[in-house]
N, C-alpha and C positions, 0 to 999 in steps of 0.2 A: 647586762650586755646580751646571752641570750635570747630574754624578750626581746630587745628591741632588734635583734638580729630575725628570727622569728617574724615578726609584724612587719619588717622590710617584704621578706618575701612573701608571706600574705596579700600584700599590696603589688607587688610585681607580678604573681599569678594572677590575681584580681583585675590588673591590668589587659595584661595579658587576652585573657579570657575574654574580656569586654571588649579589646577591639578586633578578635576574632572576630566575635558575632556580630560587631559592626561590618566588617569587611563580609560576615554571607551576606547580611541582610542589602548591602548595599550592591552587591554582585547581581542582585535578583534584579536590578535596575541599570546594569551596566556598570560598576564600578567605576570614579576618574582613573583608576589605574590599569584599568581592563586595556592590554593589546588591540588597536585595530588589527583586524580579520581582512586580509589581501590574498583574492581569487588567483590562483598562477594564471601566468598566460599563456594563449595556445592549448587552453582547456577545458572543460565542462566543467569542472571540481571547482565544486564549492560547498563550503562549511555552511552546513547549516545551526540554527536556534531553536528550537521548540515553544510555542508559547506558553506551556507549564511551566519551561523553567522563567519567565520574565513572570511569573504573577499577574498574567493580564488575564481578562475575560473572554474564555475560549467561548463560552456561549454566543460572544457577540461577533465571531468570527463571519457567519452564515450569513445574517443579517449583513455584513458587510459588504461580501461578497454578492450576494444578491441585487443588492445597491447599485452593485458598479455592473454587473449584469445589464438590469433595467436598462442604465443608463449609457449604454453603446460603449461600454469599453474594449478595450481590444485587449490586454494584458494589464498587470498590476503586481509590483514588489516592495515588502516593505526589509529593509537591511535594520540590524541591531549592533550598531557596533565591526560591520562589513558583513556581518555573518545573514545569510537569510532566515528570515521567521515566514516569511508569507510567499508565495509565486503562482500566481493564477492566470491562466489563460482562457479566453473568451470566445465565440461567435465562430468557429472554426481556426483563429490566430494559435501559433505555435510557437513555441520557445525559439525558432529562428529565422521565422517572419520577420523581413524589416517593414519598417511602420514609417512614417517622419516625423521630426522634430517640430518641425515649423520652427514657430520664434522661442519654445526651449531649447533650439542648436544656437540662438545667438551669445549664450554662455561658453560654448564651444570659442568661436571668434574671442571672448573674453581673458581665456585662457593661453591660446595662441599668442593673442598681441603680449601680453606677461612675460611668456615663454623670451619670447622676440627682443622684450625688452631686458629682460635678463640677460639675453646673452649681447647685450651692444647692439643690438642693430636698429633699433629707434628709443625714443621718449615720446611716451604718452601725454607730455607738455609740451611737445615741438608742433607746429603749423604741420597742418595733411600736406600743403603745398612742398612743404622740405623733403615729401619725399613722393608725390603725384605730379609736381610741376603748379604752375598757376594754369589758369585756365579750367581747374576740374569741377568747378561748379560756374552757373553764369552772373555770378552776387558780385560787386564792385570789389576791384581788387585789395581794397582797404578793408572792407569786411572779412572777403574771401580768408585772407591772412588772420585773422581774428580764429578761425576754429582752427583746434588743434584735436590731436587723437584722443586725446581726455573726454574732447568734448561731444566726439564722434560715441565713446562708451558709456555717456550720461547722459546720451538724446537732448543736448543742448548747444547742437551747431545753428541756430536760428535760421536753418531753413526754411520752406514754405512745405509744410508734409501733405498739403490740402491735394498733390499734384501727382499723386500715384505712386507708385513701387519703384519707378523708374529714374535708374541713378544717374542717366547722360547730364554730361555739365547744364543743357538748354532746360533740364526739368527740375534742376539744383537751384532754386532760386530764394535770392534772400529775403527774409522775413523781420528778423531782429537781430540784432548784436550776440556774438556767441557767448553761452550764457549766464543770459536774460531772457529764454523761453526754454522750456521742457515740449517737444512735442514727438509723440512714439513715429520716427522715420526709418524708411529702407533705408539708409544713408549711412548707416552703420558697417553697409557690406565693405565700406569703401577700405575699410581696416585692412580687411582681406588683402586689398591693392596694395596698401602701406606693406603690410608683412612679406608681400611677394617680391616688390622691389626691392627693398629695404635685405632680403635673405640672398636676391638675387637666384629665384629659383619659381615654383609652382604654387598658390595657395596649399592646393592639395595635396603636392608633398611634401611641404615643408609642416604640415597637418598630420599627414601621417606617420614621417620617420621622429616627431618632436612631442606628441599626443596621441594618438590612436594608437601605433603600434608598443608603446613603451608601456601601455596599460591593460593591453590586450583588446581592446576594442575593435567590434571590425562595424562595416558601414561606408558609405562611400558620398560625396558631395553631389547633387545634382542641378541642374538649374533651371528653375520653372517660370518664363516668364520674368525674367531679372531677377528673379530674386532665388537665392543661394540656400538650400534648403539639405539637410542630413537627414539621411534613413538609415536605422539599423536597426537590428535586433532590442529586445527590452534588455540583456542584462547589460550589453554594453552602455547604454546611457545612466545602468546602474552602476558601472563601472565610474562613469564619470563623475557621477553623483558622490559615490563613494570615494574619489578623490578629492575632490572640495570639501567633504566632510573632513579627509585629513590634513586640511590646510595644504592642499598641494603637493602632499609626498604619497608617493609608492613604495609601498614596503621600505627601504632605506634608500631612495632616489627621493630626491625635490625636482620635481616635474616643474611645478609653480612657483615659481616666490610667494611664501606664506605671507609677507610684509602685502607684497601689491594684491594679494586674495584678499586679506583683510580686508585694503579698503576697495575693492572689488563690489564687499558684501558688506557695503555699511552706505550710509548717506552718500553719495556723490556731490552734491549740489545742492542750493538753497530752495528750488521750485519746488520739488516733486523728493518727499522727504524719505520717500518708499520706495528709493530706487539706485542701485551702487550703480556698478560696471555691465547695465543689460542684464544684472539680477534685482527680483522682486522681494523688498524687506519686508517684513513683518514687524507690527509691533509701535509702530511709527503714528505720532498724532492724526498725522493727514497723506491725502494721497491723490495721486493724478490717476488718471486711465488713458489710454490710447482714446484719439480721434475725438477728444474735448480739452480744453483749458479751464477746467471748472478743476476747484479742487473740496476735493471730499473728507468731511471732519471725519476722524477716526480710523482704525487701525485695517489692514488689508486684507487680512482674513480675520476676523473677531475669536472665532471659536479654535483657530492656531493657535501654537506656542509663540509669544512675544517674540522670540530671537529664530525662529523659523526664516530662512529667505529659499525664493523659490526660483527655478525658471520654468515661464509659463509661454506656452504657444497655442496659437490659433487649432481650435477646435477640442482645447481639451486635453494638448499635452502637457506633463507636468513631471518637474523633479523639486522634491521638497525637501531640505535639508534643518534640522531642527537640533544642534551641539547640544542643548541642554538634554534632549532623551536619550540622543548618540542613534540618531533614524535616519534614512534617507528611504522616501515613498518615492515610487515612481505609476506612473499611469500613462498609459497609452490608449487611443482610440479613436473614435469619431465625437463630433457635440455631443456631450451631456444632452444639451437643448437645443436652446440659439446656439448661432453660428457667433464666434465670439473671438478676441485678436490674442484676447490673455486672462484677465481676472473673469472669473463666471460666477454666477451663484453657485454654483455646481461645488465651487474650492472650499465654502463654507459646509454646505451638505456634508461633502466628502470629511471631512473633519469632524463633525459629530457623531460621525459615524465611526471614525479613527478612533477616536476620544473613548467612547464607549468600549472598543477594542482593549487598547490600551490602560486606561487610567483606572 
């Protein structure tokens, strides 16, 4: 009996011991059980990471940074789990420079309408008409009735995109059955409207007392030429980043319904297999691009993580969210190169150069 009494706890220290070492060793990469890391608000304070302690290649820190130099960036942060490991600023830009989003604020709108619909005030499967009136594009009012808010966040209201930024009903014109085309439109902003009537109040406040302020985020809405554009600082868009990384919650707030985030950040629709709710998937056989109908074999950034999704905007701004490393990169600036609406070569570069960082 006391062998075998003995040899029990043999095996239980045994144990023991073993999945200590599992749990450093797996720490050094973010452990599944590691806390998300939540900046306070109405503060500077923030937790940082070291990259000693991730095991990455500090050697390839310089080279990296050099990279995004060359390459016209204004700022650049990579988060570990909420915590920062990386924060660099560029070209005279400073930690509270606001910059613009371009089309990676239209994840912003993504969130809002969520928010919106969590609380009662619309469905993302109701006709825009139920809540802009008919009339708001100039498509046959039997199509017209066909797009719904869904299909406003999957760029497949079959409008005609060929016809500018500009959302008045007379430039709203129909194309295809809602859908049955993917094509990247202003037409998106029209959500905004939904959410404003729908609250009974201001896009932009009902933006900031539901989204910005509850995260800490500061920035404000501008409008360039029709179309609906956010500026703010880099960490606030890291802020925002860093909440879609935690499925919509804030420290113990649910901001988001984690359900409609999900499918937010996963296929939307049959066309365009690389594209949720106005976020960019990774990982996906095929893919559309803004201002073609052509579809492209293979995946949207090659040298990304598969389960990566991103929002990408005109000229190079970018929030990349990647659950499997528990990351969230953000970049701000001017073109890399060309002047571009959203996916660049630039997003692959940047990535092997991440990669080398990192892995």
């Amino acid at each position: 009996m006391k062998s075998f009494q003995f040899t029990s706890i043999f095996i239980v220290i045994f144990l023991f011991i073993s999945c200590s070492s599992d749990d450093t060793s797996s720490e050094n990469q973010g452990s599944p059980t590691d806390e998300i890391y939540f900046p306070p608000l109405n503060s500077d304070t923030w937790e940082t990471k070291s990259i000693s302690e991730l095991n990455w290649n500090e050697d390839q820190l310089q080279p990296l940074l050099d990279f995004l130099e060359e390459k016209n960036s204004k700022s650049f942060m990579i988060l570990h789990n909420g915590k920062i490991v990386e924060e660099h600023y560029f070209n005279n830009h400073t930690s509270s420079t606001p910059w613009y989003w371009a089309s990676a604020g239209k994840t912003l709108t993504t969130a809002v309408t969520g928010i919106a619909q969590d609380e009662g005030l619309l469905d993302i499967n109701n006709k825009v008409s139920d809540y802009l009136g008919t009339g708001w594009t100039s498509a046959p009012l039997e199509k017209e009735n066909l797009i719904t808010c869904k299909n406003l966040l999957s760029m497949t209201s079959g409008l005609d995109d060929t016809l500018g930024d500009d959302v008045s009903p007379g430039n709203l014109q129909y194309m295809a059955d809602a859908g049955t085309r993917w094509a990247y439109h202003n037409v998106y902003v029209k959500l905004q409207d939904v959410v404003a009537e729908s609250s009974n109040t201001t896009w932009d406040n009902y933006f900031n007392t539901h989204l910005r302020d509850k995260i800490g985020m500061t920035g404000n809405w501008i409008d360039l030429s029709g179309l609906s554009v956010y500026l703010s600082d880099t960490r606030s868009m890291a802020r925002f980043g860093l909440l879609t990384y935690a499925n919509g919650k804030w420290e113990d707030e649910q901001i988001v319904n984690d359900n409609y985030l999900s499918a937010a950040t996963n296929t939307s629709q049959e066309v365009n297999l690389a594209y949720g709710y106005l976020w960019w998937l990774n990982g996906k056989s095929s893919y559309h691009l803004p201002q073609t109908q052509v579809e492209f074999s293979g995946t949207l950034i090659p040298d990304a993580p598969d389960d990566m999704y991103a929002a990408l905007g005109k000229n190079d701004q970018k929030i990349y969210v990647v659950p499997s490393k528990k990351l969230v990169i953000i970049r701000m600036g001017q073109s890399a190169d060309d002047n571009n609406f959203a996916l660049s070569n630039f997003d692959n570069e940047l990535w092997i150069k991440i990669n080398a960082l990192i892995n």
